[in-house]
C-alpha positions as CSV (number, residue, x, y, z in Angstrom):
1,X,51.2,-59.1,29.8
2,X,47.8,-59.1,31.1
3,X,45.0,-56.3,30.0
4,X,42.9,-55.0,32.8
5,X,39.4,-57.1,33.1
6,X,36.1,-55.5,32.1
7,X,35.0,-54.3,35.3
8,X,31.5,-53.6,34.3
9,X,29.9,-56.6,35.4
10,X,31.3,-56.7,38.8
11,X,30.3,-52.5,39.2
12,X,26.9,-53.7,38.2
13,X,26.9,-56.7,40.7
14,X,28.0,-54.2,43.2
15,X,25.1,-52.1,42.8
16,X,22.6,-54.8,42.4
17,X,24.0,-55.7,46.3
18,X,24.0,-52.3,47.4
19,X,20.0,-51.5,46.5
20,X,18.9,-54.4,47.8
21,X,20.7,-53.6,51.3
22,X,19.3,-49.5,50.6
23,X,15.7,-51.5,50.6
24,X,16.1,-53.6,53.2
25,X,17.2,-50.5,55.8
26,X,14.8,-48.0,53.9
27,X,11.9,-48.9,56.8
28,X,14.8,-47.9,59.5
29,X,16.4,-44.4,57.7
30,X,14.7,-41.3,57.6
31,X,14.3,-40.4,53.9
32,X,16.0,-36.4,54.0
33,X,16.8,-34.3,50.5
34,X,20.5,-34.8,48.9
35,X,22.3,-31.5,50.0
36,X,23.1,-29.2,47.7
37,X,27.2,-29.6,46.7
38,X,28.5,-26.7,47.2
39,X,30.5,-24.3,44.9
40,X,33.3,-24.2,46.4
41,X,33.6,-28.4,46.2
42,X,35.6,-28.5,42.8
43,X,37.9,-30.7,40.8
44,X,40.8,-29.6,38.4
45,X,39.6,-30.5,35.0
46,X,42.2,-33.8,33.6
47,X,44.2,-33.1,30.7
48,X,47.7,-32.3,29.6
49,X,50.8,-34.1,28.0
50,X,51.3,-35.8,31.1
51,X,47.8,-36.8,32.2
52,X,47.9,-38.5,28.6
53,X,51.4,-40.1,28.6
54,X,50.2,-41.4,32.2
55,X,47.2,-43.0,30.6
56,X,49.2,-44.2,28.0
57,X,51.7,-46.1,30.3
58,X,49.1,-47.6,32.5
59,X,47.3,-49.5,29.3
60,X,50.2,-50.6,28.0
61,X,51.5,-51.8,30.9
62,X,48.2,-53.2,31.9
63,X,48.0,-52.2,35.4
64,X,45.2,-50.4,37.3
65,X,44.7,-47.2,39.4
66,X,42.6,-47.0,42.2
67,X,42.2,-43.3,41.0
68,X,40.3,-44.5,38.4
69,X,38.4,-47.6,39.6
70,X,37.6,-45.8,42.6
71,X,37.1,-42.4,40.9
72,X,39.4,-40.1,42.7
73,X,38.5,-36.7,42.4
74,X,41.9,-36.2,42.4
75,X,43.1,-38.1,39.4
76,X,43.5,-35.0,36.8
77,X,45.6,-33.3,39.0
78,X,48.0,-36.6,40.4
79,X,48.1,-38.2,36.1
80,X,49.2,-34.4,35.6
81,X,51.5,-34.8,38.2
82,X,52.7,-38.1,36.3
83,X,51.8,-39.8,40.0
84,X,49.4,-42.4,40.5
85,X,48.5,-44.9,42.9
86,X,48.6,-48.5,41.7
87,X,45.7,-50.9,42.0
88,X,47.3,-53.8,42.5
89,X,45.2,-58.3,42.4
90,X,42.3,-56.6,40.3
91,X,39.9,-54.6,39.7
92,X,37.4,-56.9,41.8
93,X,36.5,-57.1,45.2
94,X,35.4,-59.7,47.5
95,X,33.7,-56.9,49.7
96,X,30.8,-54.8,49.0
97,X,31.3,-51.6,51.0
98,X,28.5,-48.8,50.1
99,X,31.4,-45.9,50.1
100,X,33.3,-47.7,47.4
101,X,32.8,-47.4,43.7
102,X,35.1,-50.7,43.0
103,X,33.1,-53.5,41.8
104,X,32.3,-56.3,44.1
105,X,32.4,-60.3,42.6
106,X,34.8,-63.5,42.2
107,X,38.1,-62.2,41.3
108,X,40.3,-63.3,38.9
109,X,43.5,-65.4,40.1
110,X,46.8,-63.4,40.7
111,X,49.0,-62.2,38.3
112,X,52.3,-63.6,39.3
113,X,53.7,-61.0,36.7
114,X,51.8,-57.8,38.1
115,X,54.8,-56.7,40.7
116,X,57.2,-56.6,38.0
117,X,55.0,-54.6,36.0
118,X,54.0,-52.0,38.9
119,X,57.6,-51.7,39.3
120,X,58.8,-51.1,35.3
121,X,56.1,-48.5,35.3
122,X,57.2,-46.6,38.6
123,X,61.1,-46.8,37.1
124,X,59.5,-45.3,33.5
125,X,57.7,-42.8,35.3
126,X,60.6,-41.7,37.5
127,X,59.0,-41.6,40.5
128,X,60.7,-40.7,44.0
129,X,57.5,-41.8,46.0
130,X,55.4,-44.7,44.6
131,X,51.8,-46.0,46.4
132,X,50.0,-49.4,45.8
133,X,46.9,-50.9,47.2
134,X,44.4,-53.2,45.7
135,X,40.9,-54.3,46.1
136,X,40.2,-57.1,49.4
137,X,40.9,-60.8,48.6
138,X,39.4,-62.3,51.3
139,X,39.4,-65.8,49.4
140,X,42.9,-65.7,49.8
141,X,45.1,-67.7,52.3
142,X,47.1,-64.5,53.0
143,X,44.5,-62.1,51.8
144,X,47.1,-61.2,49.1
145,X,49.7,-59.8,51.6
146,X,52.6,-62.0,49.4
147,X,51.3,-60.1,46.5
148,X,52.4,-56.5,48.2
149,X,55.4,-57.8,49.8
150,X,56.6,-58.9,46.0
151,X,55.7,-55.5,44.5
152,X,57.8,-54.1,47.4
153,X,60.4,-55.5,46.8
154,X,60.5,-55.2,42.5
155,X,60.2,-51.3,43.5
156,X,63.0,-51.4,45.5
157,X,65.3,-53.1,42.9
158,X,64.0,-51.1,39.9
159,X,64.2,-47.9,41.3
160,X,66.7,-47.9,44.9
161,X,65.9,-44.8,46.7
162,X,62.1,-44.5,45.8
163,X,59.8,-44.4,48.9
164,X,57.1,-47.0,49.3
165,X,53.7,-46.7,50.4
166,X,50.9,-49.9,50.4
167,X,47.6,-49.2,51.5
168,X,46.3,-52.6,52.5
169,X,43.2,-53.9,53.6
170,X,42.9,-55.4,56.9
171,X,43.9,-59.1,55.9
172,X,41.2,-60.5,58.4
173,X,43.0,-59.7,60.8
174,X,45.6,-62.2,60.2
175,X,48.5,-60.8,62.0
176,X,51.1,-63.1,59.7
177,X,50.1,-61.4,56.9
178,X,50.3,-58.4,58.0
179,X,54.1,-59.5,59.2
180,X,54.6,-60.5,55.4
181,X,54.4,-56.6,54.1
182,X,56.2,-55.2,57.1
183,X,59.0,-57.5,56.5
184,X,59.1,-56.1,52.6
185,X,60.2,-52.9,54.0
186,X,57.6,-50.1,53.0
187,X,58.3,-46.9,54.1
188,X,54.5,-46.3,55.2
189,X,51.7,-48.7,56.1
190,X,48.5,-47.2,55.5
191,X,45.0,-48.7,56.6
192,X,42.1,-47.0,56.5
193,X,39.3,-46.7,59.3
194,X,37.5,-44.9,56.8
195,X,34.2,-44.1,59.4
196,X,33.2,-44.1,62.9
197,X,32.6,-47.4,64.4
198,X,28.7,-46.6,64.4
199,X,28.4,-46.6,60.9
200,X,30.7,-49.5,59.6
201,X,27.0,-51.8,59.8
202,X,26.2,-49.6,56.7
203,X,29.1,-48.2,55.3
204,X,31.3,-51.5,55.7
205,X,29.1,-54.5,56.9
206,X,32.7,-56.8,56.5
207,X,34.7,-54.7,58.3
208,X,35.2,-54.2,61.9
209,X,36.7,-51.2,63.8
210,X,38.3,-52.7,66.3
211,X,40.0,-55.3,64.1
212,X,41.2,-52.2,61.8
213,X,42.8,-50.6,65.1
214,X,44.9,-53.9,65.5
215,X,46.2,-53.5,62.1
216,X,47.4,-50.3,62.9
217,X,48.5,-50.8,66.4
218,X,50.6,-54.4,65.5
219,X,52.1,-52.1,62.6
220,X,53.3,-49.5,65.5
221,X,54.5,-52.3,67.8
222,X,56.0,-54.0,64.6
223,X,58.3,-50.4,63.8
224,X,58.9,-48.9,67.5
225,X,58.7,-45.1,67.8
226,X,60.5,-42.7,65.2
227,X,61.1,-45.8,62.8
228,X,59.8,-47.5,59.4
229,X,57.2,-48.1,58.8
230,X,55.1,-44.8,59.8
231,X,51.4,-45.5,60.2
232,X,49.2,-43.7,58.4
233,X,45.3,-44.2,57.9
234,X,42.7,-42.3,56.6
235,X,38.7,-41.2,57.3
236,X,35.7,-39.7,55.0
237,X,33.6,-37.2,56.1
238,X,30.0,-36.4,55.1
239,X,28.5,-40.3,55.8
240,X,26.3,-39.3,59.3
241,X,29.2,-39.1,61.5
242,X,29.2,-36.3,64.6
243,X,32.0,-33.8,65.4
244,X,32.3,-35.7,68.6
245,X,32.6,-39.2,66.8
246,X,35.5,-38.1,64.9
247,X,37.4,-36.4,67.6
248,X,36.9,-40.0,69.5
249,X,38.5,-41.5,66.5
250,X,41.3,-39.0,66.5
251,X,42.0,-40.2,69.9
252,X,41.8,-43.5,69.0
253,X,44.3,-43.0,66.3
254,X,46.8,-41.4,68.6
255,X,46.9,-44.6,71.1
256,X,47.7,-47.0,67.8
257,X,50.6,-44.8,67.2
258,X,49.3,-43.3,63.7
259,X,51.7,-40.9,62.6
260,X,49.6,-40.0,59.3
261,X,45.7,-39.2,59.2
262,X,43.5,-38.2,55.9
263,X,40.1,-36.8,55.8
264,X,38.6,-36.3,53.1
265,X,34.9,-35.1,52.0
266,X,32.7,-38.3,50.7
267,X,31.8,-37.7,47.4
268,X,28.7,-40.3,46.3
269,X,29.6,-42.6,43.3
270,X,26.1,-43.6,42.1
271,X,22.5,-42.8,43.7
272,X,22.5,-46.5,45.4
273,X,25.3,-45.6,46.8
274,X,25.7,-44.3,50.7
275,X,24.3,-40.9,50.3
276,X,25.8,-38.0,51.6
277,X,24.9,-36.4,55.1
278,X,26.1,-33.3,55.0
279,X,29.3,-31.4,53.0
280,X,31.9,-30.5,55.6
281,X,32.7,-26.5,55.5
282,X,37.2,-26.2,54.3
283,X,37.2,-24.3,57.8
284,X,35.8,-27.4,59.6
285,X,38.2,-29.7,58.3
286,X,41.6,-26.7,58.9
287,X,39.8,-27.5,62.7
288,X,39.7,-30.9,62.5
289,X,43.4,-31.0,61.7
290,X,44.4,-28.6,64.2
291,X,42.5,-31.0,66.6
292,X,44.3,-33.6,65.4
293,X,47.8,-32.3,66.2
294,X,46.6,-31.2,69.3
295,X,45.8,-34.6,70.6
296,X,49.8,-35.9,69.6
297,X,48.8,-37.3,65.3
298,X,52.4,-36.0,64.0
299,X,50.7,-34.9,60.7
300,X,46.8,-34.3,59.7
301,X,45.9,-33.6,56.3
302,X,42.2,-32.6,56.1
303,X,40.0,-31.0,53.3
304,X,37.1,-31.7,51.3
305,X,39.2,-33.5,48.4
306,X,42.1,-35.2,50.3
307,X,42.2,-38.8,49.7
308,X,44.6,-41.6,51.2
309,X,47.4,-41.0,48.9
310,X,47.0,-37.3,48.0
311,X,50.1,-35.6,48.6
312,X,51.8,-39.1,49.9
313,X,55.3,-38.3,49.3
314,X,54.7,-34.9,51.0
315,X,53.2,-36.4,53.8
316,X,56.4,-38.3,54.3
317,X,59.2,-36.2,53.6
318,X,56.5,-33.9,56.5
319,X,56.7,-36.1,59.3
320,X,60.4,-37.5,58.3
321,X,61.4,-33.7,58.7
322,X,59.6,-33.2,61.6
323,X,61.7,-36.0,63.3
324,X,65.1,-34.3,62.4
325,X,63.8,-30.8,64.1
């Protein structure tokens, strides 16, 4: 069993890249004051025999979360839960996108072992609902897509009957790898636009909108209406973006067939970091989501501290029950 690597030097790297890219834009961006965040912005405190016996589990086991590499506001209250969402090739990424508080460097090679771990750990934890993703491996053939479609599938003997969600990065757009985890079976394919195509040059520089609205699109065509997969992606608010921007992206999301959309409030990991615009008012994202469902997304969950996999299994069960009406 492998331990999970020292991340440090790769956070450290990853900062290193993002102030030099800060300097190199400073001449073009308009120096403005940090807002203020507000009071009403905050996080359940972690703790509890179950946030502990979570812990516990995920060093012995030697797996990662991305609620803590990424550092999920949400983590006290999912480990509390005894839910997590597993971090699956590493705790290094190939990419170096300014939102993201995972470290950016040469990863290690894959774990042939990690599936069958991410799968003991969802069977020990009981879990009905069970989330992976994991960092980009762009110097991979596949991008790591045989990676997910083997943890799939060790979920699905350990534990028959739990629901699967993978959160996967875009794979390059490689459309057969993308066939490799929809042929694994999940029960939601989640890829994130995360922004407005006018910011990905800053927010993420090796990304492309476009190409992430093929991912989600071939995913659609891939499961047909009303079937498995659903689609689901997800969006941060607070990085520059305009109320009209994001209702252009809503509509986007609605002709690539998502059936699940997440926005969230950016919250800034470090000062070289992106910084934060503005903090979106609870009322603005209630709106948002009742925009969304106006335009045809099946299910919107907005608010200043959803993330991708907050409330997963409820978001499921949600639009699964809204099928049967």
């Amino acid at each position: 069993m492998g331990a999970p690597e020292n991340d440090r030097p790769a956070r450290d790297a990853k900062r290193a890249i993002l102030a030099r890219r800060l300097a190199r834009e400073a001449p073009s961006r308009a120096p403005a004051p940090a807002p203020r965040k507000p009071a009403w912005l905050k996080v359940r405190p972690a703790g509890g025999d179950d946030y502990h016996d979570v812990k516990r589990l995920l060093r012995r086991s030697g797996l990662r979360t991305i609620c803590e590499s990424g550092a999920c506001p949400n983590r006290g209250e999912c480990f509390g839960s005894r839910t997590a969402t597993f971090l699956i090739m590493g705790d290094v990424c190939t990419r170096a996108c300014s939102f993201c508080n995972v470290g950016t460097g040469r990863p290690r090679p894959l774990d042939p072992d990690e599936p069958r771990r991410v799968a003991e750990a969802v069977a020990e934890l009981g879990l009905r609902f069970a989330v992976v993703t994991s960092v980009n491996r762009d110097e991979l053939p596949d991008g790591g897509a045989a990676q997910f479609a083997a943890t799939i599938r060790e979920i699905r003997r350990a534990s028959p009957g739990c629901g699967v969600e993978v959160l996967i990065p875009d794979f390059r757009g490689d459309a057969a790898a993308l066939e490799t985890v929809l042929a694994a079976g999940p029960d939601i394919l989640d890829h994130n636009l995360e922004t407005v195509p006018r910011l990905y040059g800053t927010v993420r520089p090796q990304a492309d909108y476009r190409r992430s609205l093929g991912v989600l699109g071939r995913a659609r065509q891939w499961a047909g209406a009303g079937r498995s997969p659903r689609v689901k992606s997800g969006i941060m608010l607070g990085l520059g973006e305009t109320r009209d921007e994001v209702e252009a992206l809503l509509a986007d999301c609605v002709a690539h067939g998502v059936d699940i959309l997440t926005i969230g409030q950016y919250l800034q990991p470090t000062p070289e970091h992106h910084p934060v615009a503005r903090y979106w008012a609870p009322e603005e994202f209630r709106d948002l989501a009742r925009a969304g469902r106006a335009r045809g997304l099946p299910w919107v969950e907005a608010g200043p501290l959803v993330r991708s996999s907050y409330h997963a299994r409820e978001q499921a069960e949600g639009v699964a029950a809204g099928d049967a009406e």
